[in-house]
C-alpha positions as a Markdown table, in Angstrom:
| # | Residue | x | y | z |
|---|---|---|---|---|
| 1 | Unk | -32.4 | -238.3 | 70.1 |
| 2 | Unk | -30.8 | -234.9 | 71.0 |
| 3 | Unk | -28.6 | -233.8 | 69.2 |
| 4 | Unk | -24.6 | -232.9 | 70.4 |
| 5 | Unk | -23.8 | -229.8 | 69.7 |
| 6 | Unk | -19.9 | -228.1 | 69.8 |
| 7 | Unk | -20.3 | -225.4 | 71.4 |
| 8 | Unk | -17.1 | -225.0 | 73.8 |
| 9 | Unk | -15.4 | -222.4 | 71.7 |
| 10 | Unk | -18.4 | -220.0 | 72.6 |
| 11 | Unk | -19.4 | -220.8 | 75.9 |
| 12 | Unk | -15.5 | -220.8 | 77.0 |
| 13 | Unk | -15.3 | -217.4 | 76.1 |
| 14 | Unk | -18.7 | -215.9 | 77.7 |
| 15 | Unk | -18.4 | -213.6 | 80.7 |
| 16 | Unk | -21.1 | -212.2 | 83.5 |
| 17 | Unk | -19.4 | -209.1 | 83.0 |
| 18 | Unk | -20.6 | -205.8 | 84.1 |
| 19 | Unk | -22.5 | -208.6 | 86.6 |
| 20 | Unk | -20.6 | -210.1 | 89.8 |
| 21 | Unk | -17.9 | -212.8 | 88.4 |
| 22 | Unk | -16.3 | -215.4 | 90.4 |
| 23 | Unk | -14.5 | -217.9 | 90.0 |
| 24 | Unk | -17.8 | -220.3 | 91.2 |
| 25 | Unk | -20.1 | -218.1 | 88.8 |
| 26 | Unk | -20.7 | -219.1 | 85.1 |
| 27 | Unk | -22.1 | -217.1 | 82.4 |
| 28 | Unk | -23.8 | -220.2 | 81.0 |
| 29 | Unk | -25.0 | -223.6 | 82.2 |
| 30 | Unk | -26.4 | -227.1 | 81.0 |
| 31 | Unk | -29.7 | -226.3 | 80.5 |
| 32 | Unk | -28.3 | -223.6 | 77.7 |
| 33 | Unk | -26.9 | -226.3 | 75.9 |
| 34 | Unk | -30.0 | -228.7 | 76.5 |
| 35 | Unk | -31.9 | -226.0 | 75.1 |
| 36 | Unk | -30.0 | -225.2 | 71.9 |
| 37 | Unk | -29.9 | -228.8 | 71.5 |
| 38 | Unk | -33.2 | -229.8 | 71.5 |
| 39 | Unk | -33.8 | -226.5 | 69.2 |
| 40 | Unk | -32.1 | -228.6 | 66.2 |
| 41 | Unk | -35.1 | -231.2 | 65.8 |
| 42 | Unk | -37.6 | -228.2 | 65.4 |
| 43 | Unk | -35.4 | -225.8 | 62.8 |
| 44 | Unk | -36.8 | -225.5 | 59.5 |
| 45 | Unk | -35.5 | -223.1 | 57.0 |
| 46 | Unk | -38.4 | -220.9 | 58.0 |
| 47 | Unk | -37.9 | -221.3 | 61.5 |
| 48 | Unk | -38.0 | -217.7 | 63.3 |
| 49 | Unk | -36.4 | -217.7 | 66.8 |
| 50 | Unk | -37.2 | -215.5 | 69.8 |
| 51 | Unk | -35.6 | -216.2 | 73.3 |
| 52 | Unk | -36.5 | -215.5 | 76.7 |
| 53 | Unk | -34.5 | -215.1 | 80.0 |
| 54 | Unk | -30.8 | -215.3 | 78.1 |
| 55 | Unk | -28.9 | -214.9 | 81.3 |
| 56 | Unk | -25.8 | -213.5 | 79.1 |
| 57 | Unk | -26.0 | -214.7 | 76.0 |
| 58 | Unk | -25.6 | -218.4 | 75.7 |
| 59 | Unk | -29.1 | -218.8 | 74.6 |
| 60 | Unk | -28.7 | -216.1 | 71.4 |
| 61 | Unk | -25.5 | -216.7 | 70.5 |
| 62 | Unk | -25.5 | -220.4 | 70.7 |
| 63 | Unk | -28.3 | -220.4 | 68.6 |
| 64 | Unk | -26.3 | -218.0 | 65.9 |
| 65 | Unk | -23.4 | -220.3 | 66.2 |
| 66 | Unk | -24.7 | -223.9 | 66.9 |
| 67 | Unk | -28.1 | -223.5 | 65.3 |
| 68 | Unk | -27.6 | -221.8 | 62.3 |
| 69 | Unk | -30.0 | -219.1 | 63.0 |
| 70 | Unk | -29.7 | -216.1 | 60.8 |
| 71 | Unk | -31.6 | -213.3 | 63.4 |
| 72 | Unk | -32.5 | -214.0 | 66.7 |
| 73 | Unk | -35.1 | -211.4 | 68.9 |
| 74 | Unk | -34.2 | -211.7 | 72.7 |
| 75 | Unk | -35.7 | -210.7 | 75.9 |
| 76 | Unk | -33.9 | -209.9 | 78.9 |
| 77 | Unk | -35.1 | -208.7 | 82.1 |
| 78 | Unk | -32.0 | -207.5 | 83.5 |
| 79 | Unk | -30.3 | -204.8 | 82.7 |
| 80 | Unk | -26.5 | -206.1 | 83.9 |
| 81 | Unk | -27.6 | -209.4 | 80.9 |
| 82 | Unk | -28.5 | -206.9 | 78.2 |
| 83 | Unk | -25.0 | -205.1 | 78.6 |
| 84 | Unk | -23.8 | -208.9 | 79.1 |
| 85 | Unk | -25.1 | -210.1 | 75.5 |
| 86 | Unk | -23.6 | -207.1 | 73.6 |
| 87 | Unk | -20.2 | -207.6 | 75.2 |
| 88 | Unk | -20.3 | -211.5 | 74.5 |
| 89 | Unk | -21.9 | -210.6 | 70.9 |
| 90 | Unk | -18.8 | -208.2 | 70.6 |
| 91 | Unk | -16.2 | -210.5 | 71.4 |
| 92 | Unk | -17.6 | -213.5 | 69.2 |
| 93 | Unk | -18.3 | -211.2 | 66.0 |
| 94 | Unk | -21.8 | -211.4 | 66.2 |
| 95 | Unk | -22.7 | -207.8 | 66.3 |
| 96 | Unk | -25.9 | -207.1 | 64.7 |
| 97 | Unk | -27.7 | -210.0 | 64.1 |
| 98 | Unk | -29.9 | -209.9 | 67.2 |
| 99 | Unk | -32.2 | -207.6 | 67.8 |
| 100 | Unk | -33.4 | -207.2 | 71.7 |
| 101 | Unk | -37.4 | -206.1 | 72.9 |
| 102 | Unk | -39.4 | -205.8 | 75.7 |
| 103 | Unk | -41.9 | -209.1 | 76.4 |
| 104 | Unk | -44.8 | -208.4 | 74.0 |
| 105 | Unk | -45.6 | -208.5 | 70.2 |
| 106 | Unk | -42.6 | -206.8 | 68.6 |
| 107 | Unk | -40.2 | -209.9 | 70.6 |
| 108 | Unk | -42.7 | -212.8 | 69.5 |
| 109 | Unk | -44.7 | -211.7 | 66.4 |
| 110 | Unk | -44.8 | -214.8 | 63.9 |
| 111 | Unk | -41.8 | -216.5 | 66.2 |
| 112 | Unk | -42.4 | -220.4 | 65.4 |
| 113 | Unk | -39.5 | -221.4 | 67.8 |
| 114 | Unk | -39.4 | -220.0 | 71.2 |
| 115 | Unk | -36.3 | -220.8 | 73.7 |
| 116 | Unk | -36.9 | -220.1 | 77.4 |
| 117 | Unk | -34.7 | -220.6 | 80.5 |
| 118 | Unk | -37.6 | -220.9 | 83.3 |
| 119 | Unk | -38.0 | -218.5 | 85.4 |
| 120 | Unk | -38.1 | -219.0 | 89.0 |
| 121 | Unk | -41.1 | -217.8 | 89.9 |
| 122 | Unk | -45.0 | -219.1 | 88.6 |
| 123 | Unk | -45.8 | -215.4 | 87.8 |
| 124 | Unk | -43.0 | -214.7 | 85.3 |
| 125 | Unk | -43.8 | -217.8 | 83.8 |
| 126 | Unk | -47.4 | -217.4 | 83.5 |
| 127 | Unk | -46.4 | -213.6 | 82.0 |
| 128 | Unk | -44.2 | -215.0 | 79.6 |
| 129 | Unk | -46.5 | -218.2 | 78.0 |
| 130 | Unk | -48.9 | -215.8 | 77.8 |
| 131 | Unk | -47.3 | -213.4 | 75.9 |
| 132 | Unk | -45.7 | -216.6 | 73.8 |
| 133 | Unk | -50.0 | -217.7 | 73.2 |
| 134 | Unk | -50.7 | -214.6 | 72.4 |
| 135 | Unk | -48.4 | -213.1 | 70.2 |
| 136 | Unk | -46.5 | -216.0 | 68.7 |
| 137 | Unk | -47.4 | -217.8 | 65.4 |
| 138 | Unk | -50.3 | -219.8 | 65.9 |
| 139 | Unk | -47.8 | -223.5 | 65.0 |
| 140 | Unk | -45.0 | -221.8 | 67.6 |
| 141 | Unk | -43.6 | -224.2 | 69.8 |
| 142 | Unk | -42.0 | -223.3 | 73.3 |
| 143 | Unk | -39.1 | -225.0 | 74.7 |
| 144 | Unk | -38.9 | -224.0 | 78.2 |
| 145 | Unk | -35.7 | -225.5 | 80.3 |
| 146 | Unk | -34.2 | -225.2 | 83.8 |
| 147 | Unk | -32.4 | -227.6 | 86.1 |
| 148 | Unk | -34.1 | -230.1 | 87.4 |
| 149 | Unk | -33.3 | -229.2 | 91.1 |
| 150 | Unk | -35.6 | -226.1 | 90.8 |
| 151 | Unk | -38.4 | -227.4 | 88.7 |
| 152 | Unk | -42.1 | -228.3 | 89.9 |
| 153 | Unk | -45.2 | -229.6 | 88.4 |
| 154 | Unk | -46.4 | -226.3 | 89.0 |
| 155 | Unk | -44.5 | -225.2 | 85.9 |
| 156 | Unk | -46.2 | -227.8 | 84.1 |
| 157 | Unk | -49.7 | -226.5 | 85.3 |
| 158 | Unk | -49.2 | -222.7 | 84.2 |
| 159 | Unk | -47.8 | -224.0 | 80.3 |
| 160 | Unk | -50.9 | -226.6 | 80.6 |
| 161 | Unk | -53.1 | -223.4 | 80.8 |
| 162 | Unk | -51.6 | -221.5 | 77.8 |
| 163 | Unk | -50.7 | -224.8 | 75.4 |
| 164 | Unk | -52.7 | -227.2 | 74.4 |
| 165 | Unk | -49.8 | -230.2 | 74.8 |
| 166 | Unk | -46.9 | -229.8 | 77.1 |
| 167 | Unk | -44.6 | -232.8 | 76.9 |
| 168 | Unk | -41.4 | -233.1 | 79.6 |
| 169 | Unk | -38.0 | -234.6 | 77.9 |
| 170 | Unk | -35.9 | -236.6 | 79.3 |
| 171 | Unk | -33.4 | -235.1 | 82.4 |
| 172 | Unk | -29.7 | -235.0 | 81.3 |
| 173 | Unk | -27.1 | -232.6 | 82.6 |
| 174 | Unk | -29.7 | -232.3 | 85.5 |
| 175 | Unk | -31.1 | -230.2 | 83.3 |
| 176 | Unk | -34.6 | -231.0 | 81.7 |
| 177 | Unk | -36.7 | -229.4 | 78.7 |
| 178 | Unk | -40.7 | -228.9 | 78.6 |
| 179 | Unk | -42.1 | -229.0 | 75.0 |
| 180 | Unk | -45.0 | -226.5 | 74.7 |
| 181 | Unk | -47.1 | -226.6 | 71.6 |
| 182 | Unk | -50.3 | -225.8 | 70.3 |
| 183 | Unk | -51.3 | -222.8 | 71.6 |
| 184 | Unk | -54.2 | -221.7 | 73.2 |
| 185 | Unk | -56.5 | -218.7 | 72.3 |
| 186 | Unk | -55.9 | -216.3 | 74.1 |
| 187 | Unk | -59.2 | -213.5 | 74.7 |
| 188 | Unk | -58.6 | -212.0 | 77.8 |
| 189 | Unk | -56.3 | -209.2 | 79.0 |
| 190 | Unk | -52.9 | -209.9 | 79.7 |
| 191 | Unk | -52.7 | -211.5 | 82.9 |
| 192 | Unk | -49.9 | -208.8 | 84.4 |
| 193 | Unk | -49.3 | -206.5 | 85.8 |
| 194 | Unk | -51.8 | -207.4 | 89.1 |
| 195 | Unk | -53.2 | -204.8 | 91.1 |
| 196 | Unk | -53.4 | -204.9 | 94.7 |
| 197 | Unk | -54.4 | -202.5 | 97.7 |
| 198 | Unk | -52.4 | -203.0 | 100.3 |
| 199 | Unk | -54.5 | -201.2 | 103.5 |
| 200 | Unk | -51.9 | -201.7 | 105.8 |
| 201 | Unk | -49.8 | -198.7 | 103.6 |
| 202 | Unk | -52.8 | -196.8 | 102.1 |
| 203 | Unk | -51.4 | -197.6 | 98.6 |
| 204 | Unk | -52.3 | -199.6 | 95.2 |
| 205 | Unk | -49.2 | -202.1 | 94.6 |
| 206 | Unk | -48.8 | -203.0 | 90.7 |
| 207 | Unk | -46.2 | -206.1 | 90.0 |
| 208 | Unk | -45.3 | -207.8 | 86.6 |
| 209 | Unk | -44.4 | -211.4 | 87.4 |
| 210 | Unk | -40.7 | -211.1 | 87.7 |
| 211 | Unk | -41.1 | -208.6 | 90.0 |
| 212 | Unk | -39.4 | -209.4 | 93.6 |
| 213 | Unk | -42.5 | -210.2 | 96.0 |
| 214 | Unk | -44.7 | -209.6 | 94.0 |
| 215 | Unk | -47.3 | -207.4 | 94.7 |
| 216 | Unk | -47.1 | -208.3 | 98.4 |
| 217 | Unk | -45.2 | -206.3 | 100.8 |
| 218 | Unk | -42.1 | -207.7 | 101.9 |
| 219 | Unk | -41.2 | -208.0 | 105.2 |
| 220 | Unk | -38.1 | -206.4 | 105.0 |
| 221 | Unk | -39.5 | -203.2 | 103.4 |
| 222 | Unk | -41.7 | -203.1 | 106.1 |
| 223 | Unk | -39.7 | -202.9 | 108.9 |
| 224 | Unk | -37.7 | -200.4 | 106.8 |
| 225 | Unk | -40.7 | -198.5 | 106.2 |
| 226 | Unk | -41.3 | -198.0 | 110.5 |
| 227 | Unk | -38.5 | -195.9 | 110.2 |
| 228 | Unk | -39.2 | -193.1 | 107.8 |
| 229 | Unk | -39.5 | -190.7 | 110.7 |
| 230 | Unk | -36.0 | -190.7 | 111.7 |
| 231 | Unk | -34.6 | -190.4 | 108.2 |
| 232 | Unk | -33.4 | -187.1 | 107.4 |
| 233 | Unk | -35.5 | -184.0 | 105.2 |
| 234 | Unk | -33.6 | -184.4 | 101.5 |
| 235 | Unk | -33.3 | -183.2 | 98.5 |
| 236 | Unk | -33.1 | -186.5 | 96.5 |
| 237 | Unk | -33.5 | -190.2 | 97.7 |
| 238 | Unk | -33.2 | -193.1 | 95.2 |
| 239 | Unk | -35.1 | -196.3 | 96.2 |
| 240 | Unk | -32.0 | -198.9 | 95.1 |
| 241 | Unk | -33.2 | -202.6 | 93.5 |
| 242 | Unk | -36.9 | -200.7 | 94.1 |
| 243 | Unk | -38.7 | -204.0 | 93.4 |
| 244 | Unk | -42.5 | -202.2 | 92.9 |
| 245 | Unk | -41.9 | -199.1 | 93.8 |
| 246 | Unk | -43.3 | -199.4 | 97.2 |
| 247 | Unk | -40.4 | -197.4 | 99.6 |
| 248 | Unk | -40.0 | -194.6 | 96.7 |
| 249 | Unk | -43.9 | -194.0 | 96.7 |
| 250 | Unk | -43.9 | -194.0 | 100.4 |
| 251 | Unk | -41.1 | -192.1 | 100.9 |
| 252 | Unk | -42.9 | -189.7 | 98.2 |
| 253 | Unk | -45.8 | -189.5 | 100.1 |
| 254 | Unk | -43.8 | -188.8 | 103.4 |
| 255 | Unk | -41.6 | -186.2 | 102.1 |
| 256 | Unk | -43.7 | -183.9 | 99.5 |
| 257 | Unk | -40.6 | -181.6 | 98.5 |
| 258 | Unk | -38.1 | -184.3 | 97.9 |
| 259 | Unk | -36.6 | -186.0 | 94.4 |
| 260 | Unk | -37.3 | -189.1 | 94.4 |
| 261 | Unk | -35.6 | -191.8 | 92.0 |
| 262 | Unk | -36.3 | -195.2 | 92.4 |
| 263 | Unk | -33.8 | -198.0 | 90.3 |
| 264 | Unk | -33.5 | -201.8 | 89.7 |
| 265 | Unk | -32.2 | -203.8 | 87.3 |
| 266 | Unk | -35.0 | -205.7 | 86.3 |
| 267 | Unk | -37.5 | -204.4 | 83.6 |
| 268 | Unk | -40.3 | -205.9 | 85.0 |
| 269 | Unk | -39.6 | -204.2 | 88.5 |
| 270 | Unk | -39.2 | -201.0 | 86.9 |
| 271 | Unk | -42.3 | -201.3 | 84.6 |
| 272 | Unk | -44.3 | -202.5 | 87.9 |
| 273 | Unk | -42.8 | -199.7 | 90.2 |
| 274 | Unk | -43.5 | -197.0 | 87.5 |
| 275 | Unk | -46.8 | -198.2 | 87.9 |
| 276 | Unk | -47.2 | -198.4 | 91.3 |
| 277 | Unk | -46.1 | -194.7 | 91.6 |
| 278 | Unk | -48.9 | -193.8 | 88.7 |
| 279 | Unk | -51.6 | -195.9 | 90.4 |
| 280 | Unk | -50.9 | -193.4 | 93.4 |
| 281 | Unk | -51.2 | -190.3 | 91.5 |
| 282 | Unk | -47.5 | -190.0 | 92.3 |
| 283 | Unk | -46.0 | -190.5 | 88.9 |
| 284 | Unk | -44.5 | -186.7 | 87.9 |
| 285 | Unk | -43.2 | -187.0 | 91.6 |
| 286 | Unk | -41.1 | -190.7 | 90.9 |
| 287 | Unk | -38.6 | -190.9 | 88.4 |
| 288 | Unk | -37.9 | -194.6 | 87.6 |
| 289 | Unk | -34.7 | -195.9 | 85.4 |
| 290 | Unk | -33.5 | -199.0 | 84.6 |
| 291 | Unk | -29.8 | -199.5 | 85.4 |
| 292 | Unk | -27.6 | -201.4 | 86.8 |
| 293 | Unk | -26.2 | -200.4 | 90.8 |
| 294 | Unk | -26.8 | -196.7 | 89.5 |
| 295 | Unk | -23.5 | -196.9 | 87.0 |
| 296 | Unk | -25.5 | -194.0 | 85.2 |
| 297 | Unk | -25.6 | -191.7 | 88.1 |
| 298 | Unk | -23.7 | -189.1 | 88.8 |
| 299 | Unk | -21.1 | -189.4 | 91.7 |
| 300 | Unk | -22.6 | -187.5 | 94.9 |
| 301 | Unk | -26.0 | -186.9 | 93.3 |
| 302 | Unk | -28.1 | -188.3 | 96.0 |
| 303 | Unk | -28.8 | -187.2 | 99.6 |
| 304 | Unk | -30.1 | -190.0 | 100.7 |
| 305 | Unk | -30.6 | -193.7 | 99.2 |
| 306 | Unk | -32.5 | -196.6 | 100.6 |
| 307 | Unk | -32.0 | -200.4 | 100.3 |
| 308 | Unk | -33.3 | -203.8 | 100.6 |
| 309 | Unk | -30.5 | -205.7 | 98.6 |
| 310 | Unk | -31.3 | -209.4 | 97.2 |
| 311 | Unk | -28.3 | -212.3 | 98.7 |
| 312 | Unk | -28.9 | -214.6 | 95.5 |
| 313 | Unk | -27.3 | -214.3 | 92.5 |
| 314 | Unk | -29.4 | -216.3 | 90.5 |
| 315 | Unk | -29.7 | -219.5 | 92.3 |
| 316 | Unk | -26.6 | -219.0 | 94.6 |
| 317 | Unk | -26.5 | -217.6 | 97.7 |
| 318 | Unk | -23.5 | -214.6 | 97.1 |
| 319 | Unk | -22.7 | -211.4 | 99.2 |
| 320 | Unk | -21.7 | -209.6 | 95.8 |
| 321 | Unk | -25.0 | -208.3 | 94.7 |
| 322 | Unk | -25.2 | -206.4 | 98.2 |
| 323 | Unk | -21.2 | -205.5 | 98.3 |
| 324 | Unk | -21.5 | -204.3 | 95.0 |
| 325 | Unk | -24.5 | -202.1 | 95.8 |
| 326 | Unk | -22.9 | -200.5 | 99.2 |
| 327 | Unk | -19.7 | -200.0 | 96.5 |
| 328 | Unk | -22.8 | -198.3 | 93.9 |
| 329 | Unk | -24.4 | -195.9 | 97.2 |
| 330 | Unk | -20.4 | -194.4 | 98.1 |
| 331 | Unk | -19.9 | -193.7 | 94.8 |
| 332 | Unk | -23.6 | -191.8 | 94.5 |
| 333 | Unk | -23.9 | -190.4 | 97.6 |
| 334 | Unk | -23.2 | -186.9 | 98.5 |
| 335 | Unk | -20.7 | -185.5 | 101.7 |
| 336 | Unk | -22.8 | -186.5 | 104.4 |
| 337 | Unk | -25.1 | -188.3 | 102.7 |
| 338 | Unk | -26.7 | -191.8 | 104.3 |
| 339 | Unk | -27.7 | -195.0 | 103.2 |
| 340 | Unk | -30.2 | -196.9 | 105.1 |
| 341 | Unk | -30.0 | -200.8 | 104.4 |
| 342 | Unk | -32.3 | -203.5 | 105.8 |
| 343 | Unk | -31.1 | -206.8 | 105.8 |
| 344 | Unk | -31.3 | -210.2 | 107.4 |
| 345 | Unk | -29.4 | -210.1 | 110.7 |
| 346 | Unk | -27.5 | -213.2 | 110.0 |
| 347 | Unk | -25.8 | -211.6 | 107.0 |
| 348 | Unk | -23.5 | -209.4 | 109.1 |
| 349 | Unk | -22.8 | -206.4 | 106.5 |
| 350 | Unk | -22.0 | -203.8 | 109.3 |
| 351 | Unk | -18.2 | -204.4 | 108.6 |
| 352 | Unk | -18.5 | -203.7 | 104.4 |
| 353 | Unk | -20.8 | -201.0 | 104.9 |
| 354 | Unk | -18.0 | -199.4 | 107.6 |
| 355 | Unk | -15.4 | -199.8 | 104.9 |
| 356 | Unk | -17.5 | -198.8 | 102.0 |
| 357 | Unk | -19.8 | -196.2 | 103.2 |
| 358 | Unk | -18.2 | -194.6 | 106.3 |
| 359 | Unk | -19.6 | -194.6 | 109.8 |
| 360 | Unk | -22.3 | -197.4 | 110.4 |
| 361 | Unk | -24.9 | -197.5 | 113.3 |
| 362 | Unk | -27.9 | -199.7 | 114.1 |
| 363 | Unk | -30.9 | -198.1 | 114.0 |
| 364 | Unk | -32.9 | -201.0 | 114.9 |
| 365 | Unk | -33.4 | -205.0 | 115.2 |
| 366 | Unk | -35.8 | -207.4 | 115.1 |
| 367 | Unk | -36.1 | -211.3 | 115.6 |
| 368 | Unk | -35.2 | -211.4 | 112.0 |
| 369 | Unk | -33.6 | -208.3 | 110.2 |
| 370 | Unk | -31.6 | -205.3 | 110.7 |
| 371 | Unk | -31.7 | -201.6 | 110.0 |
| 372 | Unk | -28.4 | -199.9 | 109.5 |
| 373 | Unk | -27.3 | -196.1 | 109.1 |
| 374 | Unk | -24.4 | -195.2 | 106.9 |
| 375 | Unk | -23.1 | -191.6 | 106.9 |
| 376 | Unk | -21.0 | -191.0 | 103.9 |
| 377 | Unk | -17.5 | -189.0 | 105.1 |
């Protein structure tokens, strides 16, 4: 039986913030507390926790508080849920007594007890149990949990490849937990990041699974990318949300003399779009920083900034992630400086960009997206 844990007192005071907050936006949900609950029938006074995907710190600090852990190591892909946990951390008095690290051996090293909110894509799973097989202790057992609504077999299938039993608890909270033991050996390479030539551009593409897209090209990039001839000469561009890398290494390529910076706030987009612009001998020409909406920039340091913005927030649909990127591009943007924004025609951001940016044209539509021109006043 699971066990009930009292863990209102945290949760009620947990915050998104520095991410979008609104009133329909939590910084936890019920598959954290599934999770932490679960965790209590596999603690041992040995027991050494990592987590994965801690959205803003329910998972870590729930397990300090409910759990009784004594240190917890945490991995967090975006940046805006790294500054998340150490202002939750701050406000609970739990300063200090987790340690964060990049997905590899220094997060899961002799980790027995893994916590993991699924991911939504098979890629970032399969990157993460294989980094769970392959540097975890060899008894470690993974509990991976998301809400049922947005889980598939198929998550089943990629644990089935890395553990040798993978055993699905019982839904409540419509949420649900997958118990992964047993490890498998693990000889190969690491599975991520891929490599793929994409002819169409003339360039190698390298994606970590969290990346956006993949190691695809997305569609929306690509119409954006028809248009680099009409964009103005520069002194610095910055690729905003850059996924891979793929507009700041083609806009490298197309304009030899410029800066180019390209930022997201996923590690595993800047890690893949670092290597992207290595793979095309490009890397002394690409700077890459992880941030969050450029809050690290300087105001009016950038010519010129390009942008595919995301219209999820996790698994809702919400204009903030874009609003507060056009907000990000006036502040960074010099006098006369433009953004160029790609998005799906539906989304109508023409009037924000107007109020945000300054003067907004169309610079081109298709059956599906649409390319706008912002000059900054």
């Amino acid at each position: 039986m699971v066990a009930e844990l009292e863990l209102e007192p945290l949760f009620g005071g947990l915050r998104r913030f520095p991410d979008v907050e609104a009133d329909n936006l939590q910084a936890y949900d019920a598959t954290d507390r599934l999770l932490l609950e679960t965790a209590v029938d596999y603690l041992r006074p040995e027991t050494r926790m990592a987590v994965i995907g801690d959205r803003y710190g329910a998972l870590t600090l729930g397990a300090l508080v409910g759990n009784g852990v004594g240190h917890v190591r945490v991995n967090q892909d975006l940046y805006t849920g790294r500054l998340a946990l150490q202002h939750n951390a701050e406000a609970a008095g739990l300063q200090g007594l987790f340690s964060a690290h990049e997905l590899g051996k220094e997060l899961l090293a002799g980790a027995n007890l893994v916590l993991m909110q699924l991911p939504k894509s098979l890629a970032e799973l399969e990157e993460n149990a294989d980094a769970v097989a392959r540097y975890a202790a060899p008894d470690a057992v993974l509990l991976a949990g998301g809400r049922v609504k947005h889980m598939s077999l198929g998550m089943n299938g990629v644990l089935e490849r890395y553990f040798s039993s993978v055993q699905p608890q019982l839904a409540r909270r419509k949420s649900r937990v997958l118990v992964a033991s047993n490890p498998k050996p693990v000889s190969t390479d690491p599975p991520y990041p891929v490599v793929e030539q994409l002819p169409e551009l003339g360039i190698t593409v390298c994606a970590h699974g969290a990346a956006f897209s993949g190691a695809r090209l997305d569609i929306g990039t690509r119409y954006l990318l028809t248009f680099l001839d009409r964009m103005p000469e520069v002194r610095r561009m910055v690729d905003l949300g850059c996924g891979t890398g793929i507009l700041a290494t083609m806009f490298a390529r197309h304009q030899p003399t410029a800066g180019v910076v390209a930022t997201d706030q996923s590690a595993a987009a800047v890690a893949s779009a670092m290597a992207t612009a290595a793979a095309n001998g490009l890397g002394d020409r690409v700077s890459v920083i992880h941030d969050d909406a450029m809050s690290t920039f300087d105001p009016g340091s950038a010519d010129l900034v390009l942008l595919n913005p995301p219209f999820h927030l996790g698994a809702s649909v919400h204009a903030g992630a874009a609003l507060k990127m056009f907000q990000a591009a006036a502040r960074v943007l010099a006098p006369g400086g433009e953004l160029w924004t790609v998005y799906n025609s539906h989304l109508q951001y023409r009037p924000s960009l107007e109020r945000l940016i300054g003067p907004t044209v169309e610079e081109g539509r298709n059956p599906k997206f649409t390319v706008t021109r912002s000059r900054r006043g």
